[in-house]
N, C-alpha and C positions, 0 to 999 in steps of 0.2 A: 400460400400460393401453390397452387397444383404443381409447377417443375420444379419446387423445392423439397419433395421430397421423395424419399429413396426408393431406390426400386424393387418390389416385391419380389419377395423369394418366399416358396412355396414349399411345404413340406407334408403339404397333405392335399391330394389330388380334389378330391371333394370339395374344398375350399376354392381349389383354382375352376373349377368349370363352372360355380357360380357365378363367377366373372367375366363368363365368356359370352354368354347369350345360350340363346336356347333353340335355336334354325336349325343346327348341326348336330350331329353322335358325336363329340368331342372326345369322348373313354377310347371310341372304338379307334379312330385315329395315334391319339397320345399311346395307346398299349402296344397298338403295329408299331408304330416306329421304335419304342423300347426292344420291342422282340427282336426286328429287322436287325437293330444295333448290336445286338448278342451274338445272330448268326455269323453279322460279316467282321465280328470283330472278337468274340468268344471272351464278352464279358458284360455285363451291363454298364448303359451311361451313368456316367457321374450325374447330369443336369440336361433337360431339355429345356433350351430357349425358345421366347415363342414374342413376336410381331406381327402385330394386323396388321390389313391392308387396312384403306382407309378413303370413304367418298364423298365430297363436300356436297353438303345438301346445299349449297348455294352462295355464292360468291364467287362467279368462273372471271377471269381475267383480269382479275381489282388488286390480287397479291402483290403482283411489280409495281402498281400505282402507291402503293403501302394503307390500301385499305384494308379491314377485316375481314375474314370468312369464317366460315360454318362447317368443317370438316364432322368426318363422325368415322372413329376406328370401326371396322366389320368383324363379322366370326371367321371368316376367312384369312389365313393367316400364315407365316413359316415356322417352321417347328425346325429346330434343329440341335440333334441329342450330341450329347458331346461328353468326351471324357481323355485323362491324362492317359497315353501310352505306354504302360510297360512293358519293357524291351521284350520279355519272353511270350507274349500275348499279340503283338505287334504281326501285322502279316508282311509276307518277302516283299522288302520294300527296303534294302541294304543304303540306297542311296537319302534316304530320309530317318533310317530309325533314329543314328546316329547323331544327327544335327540338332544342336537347341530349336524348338519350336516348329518343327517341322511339323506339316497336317499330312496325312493322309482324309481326302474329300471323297464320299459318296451322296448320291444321289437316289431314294425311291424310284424316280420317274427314269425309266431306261432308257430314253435316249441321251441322256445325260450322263458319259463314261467318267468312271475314276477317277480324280487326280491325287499326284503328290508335288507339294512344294515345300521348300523350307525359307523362310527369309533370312538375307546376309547382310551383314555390313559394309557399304560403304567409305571408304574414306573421298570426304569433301574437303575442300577449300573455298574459305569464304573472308570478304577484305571489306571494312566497313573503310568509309575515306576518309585518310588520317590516321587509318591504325594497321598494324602490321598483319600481316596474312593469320587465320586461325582454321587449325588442322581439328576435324572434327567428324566424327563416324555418325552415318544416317541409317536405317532397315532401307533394305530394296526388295521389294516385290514384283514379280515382273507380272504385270497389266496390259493384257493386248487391250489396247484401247480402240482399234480399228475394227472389228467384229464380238457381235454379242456371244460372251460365254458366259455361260454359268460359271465359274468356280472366280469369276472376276471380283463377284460382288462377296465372295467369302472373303478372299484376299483385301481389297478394298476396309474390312471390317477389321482387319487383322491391321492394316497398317495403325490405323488409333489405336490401339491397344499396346502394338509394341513401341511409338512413338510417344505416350502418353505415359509409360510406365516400366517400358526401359530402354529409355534412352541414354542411360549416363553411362558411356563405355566402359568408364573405370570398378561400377559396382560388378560383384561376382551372380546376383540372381539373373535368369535368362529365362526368356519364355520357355514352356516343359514342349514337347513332341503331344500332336493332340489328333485324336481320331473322332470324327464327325459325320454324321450322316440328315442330310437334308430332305425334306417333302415338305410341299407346298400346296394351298387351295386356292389361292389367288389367281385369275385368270391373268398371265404376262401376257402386255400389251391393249392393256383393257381400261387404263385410266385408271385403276384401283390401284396404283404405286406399291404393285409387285415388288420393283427395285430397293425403295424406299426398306420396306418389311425386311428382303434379303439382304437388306447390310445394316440395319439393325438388331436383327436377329443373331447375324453373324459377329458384328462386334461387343454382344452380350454373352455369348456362347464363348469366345476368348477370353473377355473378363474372369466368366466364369470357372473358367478349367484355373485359369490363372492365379485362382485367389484373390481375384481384384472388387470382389461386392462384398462377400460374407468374411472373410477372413482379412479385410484391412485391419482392424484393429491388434489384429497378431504381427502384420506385417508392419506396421508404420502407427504407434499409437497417434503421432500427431496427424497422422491421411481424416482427412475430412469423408465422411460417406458420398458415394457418389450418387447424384439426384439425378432425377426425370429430365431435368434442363442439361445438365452434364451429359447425358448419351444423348439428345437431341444435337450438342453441338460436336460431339465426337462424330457423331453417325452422318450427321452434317458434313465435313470436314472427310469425312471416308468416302461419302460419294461421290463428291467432285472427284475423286480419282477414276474414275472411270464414270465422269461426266463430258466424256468426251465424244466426237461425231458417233455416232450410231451405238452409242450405249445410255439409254433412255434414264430421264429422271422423273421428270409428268410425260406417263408412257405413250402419248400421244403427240411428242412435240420433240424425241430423241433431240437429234443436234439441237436444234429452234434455242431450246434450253443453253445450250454449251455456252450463244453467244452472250449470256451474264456473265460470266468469266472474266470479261472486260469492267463492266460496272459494279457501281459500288452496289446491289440489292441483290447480287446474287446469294445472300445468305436468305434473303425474304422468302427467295424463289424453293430454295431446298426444305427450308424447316418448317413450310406446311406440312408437307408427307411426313416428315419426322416427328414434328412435335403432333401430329392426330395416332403415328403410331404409339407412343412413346407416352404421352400425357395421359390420352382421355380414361374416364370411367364407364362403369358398364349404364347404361341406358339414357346418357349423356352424350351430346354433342359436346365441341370443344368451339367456343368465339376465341378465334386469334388474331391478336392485333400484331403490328410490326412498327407501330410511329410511335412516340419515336425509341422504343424496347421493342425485344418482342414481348408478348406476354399470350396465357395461355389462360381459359377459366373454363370450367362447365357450364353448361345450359342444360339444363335436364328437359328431357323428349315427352310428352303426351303419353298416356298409356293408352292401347288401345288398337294401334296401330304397328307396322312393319316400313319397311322398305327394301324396295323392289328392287336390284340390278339386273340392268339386262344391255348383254352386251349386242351391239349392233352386225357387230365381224366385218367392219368396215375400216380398214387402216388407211391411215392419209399415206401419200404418197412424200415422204417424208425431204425424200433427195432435191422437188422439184416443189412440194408445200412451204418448205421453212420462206423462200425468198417470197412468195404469194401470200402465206397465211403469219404463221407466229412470228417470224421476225419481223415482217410489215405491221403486226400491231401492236409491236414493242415500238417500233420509232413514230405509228401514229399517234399513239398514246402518251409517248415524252414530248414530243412536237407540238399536237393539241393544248399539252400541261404551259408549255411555254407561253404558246400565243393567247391562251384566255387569263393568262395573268397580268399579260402586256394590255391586254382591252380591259382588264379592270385596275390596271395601275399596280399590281400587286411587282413589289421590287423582283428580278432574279437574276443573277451572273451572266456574264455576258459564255462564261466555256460551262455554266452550270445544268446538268441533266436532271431539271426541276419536273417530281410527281404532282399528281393530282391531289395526292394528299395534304402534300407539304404549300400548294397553291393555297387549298381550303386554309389551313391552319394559319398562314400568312392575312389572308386578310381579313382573319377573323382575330388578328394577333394573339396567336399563341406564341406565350415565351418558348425560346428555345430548350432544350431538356425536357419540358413538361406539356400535359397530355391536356388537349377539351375532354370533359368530362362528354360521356354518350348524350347526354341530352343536346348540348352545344353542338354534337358533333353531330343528331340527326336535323338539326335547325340547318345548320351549316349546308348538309346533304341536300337539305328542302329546298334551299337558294339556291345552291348551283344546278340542280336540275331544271330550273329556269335560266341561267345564269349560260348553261351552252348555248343558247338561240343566237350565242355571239358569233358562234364558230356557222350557222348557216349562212351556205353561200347566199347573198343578197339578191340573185339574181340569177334561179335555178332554170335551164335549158327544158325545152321540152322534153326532153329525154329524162327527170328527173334526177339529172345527177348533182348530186350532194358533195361530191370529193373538189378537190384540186389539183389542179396541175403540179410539180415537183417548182417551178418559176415560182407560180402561188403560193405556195407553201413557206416558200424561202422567203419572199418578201414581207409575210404573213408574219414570220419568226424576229423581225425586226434584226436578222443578223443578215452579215456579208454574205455570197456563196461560200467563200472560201471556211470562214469559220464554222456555218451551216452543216459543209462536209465535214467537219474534222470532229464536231459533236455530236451528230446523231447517222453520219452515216461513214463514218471512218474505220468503224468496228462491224459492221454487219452489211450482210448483202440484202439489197430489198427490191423488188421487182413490179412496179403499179403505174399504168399509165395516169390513175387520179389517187388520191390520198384520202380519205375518209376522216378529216380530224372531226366533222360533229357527231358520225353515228359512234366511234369511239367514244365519244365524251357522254356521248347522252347514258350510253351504256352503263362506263364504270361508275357514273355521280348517279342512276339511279339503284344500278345492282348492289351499291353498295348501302345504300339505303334500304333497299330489301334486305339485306342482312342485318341492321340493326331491326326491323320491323319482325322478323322469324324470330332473334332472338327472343324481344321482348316477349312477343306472342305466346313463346315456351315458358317466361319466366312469369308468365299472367295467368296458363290454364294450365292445368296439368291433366286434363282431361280430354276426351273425346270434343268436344265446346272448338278446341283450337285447329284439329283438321282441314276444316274447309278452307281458314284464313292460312295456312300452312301451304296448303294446295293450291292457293289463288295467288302466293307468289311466286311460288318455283313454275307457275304457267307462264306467270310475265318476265319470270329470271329465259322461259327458253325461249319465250317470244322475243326478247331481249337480244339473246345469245344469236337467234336467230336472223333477226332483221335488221339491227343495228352493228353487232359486232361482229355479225358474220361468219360463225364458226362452228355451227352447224352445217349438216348435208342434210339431203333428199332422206335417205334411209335414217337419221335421227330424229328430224322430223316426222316423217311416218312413225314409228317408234310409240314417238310421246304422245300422237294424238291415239293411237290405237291402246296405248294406257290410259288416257283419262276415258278411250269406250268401253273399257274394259272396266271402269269403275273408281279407276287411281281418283284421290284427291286434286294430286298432283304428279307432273310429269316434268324432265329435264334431264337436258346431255348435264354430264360431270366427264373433270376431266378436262384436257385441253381442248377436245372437241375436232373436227372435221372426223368423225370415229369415234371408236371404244365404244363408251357403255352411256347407258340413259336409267336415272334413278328413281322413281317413283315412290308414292307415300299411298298405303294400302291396309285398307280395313285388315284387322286382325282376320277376323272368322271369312274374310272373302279372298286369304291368298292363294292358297288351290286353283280353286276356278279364276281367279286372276289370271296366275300362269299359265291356264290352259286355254283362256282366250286367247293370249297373244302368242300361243306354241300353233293356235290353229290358223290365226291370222295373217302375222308376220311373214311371208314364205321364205327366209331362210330359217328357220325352227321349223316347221312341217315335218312329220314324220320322228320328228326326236324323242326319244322318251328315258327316262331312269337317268344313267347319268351323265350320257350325252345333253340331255337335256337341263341340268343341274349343272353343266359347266357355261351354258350360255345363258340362262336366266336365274335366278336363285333371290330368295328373302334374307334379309340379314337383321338381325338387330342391333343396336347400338355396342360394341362392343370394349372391355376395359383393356389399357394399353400393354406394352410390353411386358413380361415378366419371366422367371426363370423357377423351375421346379426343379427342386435338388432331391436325389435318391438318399 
């Protein structure tokens, strides 16, 4: 299984850029930031860590429900060089040389100043009931969680590292004093789970200085290697620290995201980004399941073909979206799950926050623990996509409205008000005069049926042959996204249709949507004049050229997941 095994380490550059794709100079990047490292730190790195970003060819809004999707890591990515501090080498920085683990942090990109921090110990006190108080030291890092910084998502990586491997007060080893230098290609705030890459990359880059990948078996014969799944749940676990109001996880839905915090899937919701960072191979997509594991597998891609990002530069309005958009289709999408289980008899708990998933599996009796196999599961998919016609309203107004009233809803849910609030609206703020349970439903039971149909599709041609059928869902995945679940704008719609004029197979927002970016699938020998169609069309690209232009639309190919190249 692809997260069971360990994480590449690189000892000859040649080998690592093989695995990167082929969109990019990748030599001319990895040498600058080597050099850069020398200058400001007057020695070379030990190890440069390296994290993609990562953009799902299809499956937008079906994660929280626990169905699958289709991520695919990019060449685009954080690089971050890193090495042990010794004290005579170390620049004036008195308050940090001295402390175990202390980072001095820089940044390529200049708006991006300096930092130094070290983390401290703790003392907590913690009282299970029945048993007498226990005194016990924890790392602290301090994490402004109320404004986006850069140096959050380092620290954030650092807390797994030092919680994960030294945590026993009593041992004498302590994390070493570490100097690191950061540059990124990932456009932040663009759906391409910038975040995701930067506290990945960061919590490899500490392993690393650390001795925690290559040198366990010196340190701990009996330490088991640490796998692909292991930093997927570390790096997992780092972000929620600074998964907080206005520090972005799916870069399009900042807070929206935080309020999983409360429910039990918020591990679903993090370790897409992580595990596409983390997992995938080079010209491979990744199918990630989460019901009832998660699990992670290659799909290999078509040859012949690229894909296109192109970011819109359209941010939702995040402070006044969450209660209108992502949190409203988080509780439409639980509420929906409830009520088309009640109209088909299927059992659920009366305070139970039952998915769409675990609906299907139910009345297709699946045991508990174990999995329908994909065939079962795309049958399954086939009925409920007729199986929604339950959730339309019976007796639609001239105005064609589909939703419900908050009264209707509740009585729809077969529960009290009172209970009603206290499961699905006791945790999140949501703001809708009607409720949308059937354009929700229709959405996630067919988009996720598109996901198995793309995979197979991949795992049938490997050829030019599969393009058009590739293209002909990510149309109906935006048309989808579009009409149904609502999470498209004006400017991503224009976007995708000015890609498929432009020649795309196929076109489609990724990403949370209301903004970011839209991905396309694009003849090899046609991506040039591709991008210059829609740099002429588009009017915010007009006028852009070289690498103004290269930050707002760009080809990627499949790219292979994290790994660390040591000097």
């Amino acid at each position: 299984m692809a997260a069971e095994r360990t994480i590449p380490i690189y000892t000859n550059l040649n080998d690592l850029y093989q695995n990167l794709g082929t969109s990019l100079n990748h030599a001319v990047r990895w040498n600058n930031l080597a050099e850069q490292f020398e200058k400001r730190f007057g020695r070379k790195p030990a190890y440069i860590a390296r994290a993609p970003g990562r953009v799902n060819l299809i499956g937008e809004h079906i994660d929280y429900a626990l169905f699958g999707v289709l991520p695919a890591a990019i060449e685009r990515d954080i690089l971050i060089a890193c090495g042990p501090r010794p004290g005579s080498a170390s620049p004036p920085a008195p308050a940090t040389r001295v402390v175990p683990g202390s980072v001095i942090a820089e940044n390529l990109h200049t708006k991006y100043p300096r930092q130094s921090f070290a983390p401290v110990r703790r003392p907590s006190i913690s009282q299970e009931p029945g048993q007498d108080q226990v005194h016990a030291e924890g790392w602290e890092l301090d994490i402004n969680t109320q404004e986006l910084r850069w140096e959050s998502y380092v620290k954030a990586g650092y807390y797994g590292v030092l919680n994960n491997h030294f945590s026993d007060p009593e041992s004498s080893e302590s994390p070493i004093p570490v100097d690191l230098l950061v540059t990124g290609s990932v456009p932040a705030g663009s759906g391409l789970s910038s975040s995701a890459a930067m506290v990945v990359a960061s919590t490899l880059a500490f392993l690393a200085v650390n001795g925690k990948l290559d040198d366990q078996a010196h340190n701990n014969i009996t330490a088991p290697p640490l796998t692909k799944g292991d930093l997927v749940r570390m790096s997992m676990e780092n972000e929620k620290r600074v998964g907080q109001s206005g520090i972005p996880t799916h870069e399009n839905a900042t807070h929206e995201r935080s309020i999983w915090t409360q429910v039990s899937t918020v591990e679903v919701l993090l370790r897409m980004d992580q595990a596409a960072s983390v997992i995938s191979d080079a010209s491979s997509a990744l199918y990630i399941s989460f019901y009832p594991i998660l699990k992670a597998t290659p799909v290999p891609l078509p040859s012949g073909s690229v894909f296109v990002c192109a970011n819109s530069l359209v941010v939702a309005d995040k402070a006044v979206g969450a209660k209108r958009g992502y949190n409203l289709r988080v509780v439409e999408t639980l509420v929906g799950a409830r009520v088309i289980a009640k109209a088909l008899g299927v059992p659920v708990g009366e305070k139970e926050r039952v998915t769409y998933r675990e609906v299907l599996g139910r009345l297709l009796g699946e045991e508990k623990g174990k999995k329908l196999d994909l065939v079962q599961l795309q049958k399954g998919l086939e009925r409920m996509a007729k199986e929604v016609e339950l959730l339309r309203p019976k007796n639609v107004p001239n105005d064609g409205q589909l939703g419900v009233t908050m009264q209707e809803m509740i009585t729809m849910s077969g529960l009290s008000e009172e209970v009603f609030n206290e499961v699905y609206l006791s945790w999140v703020e949501v703001e809708a005069t009607h409720f949308q349970l059937y354009k929700r439903a229709k959405h996630v039971y067919t988009e996720a049926l598109r996901v198995l149909q793309f995979r197979q599709t991949c795992l049938e041609f490997t050829d030019t042959t599969a393009l058009d059928s590739l293209g002909r869902l990510m149309n109906e995945s935006q048309a989808s996204c579009a009409d149904f679940f609502e999470c498209s704008c004006p400017e991503l719609n224009q976007l995708t249709q000015l890609a498929r004029n432009a020649g795309a197979y196929g076109s489609r927002l990724t990403g949370a949507g209301w903004g970011g970016c839209t991905v396309s699938l694009v003849a090899e020998d046609k991506v040039q004049s591709f991008i210059e169609q829609i740099r002429d069309t588009y009017a915010p690209y007009r006028g852009l050229e070289g690498e103004a232009l290269s930050e707002v639309i760009f080809a990627t190919r499949p790219s292979s997941g994290a790994c660390i190249y040591k000097f």
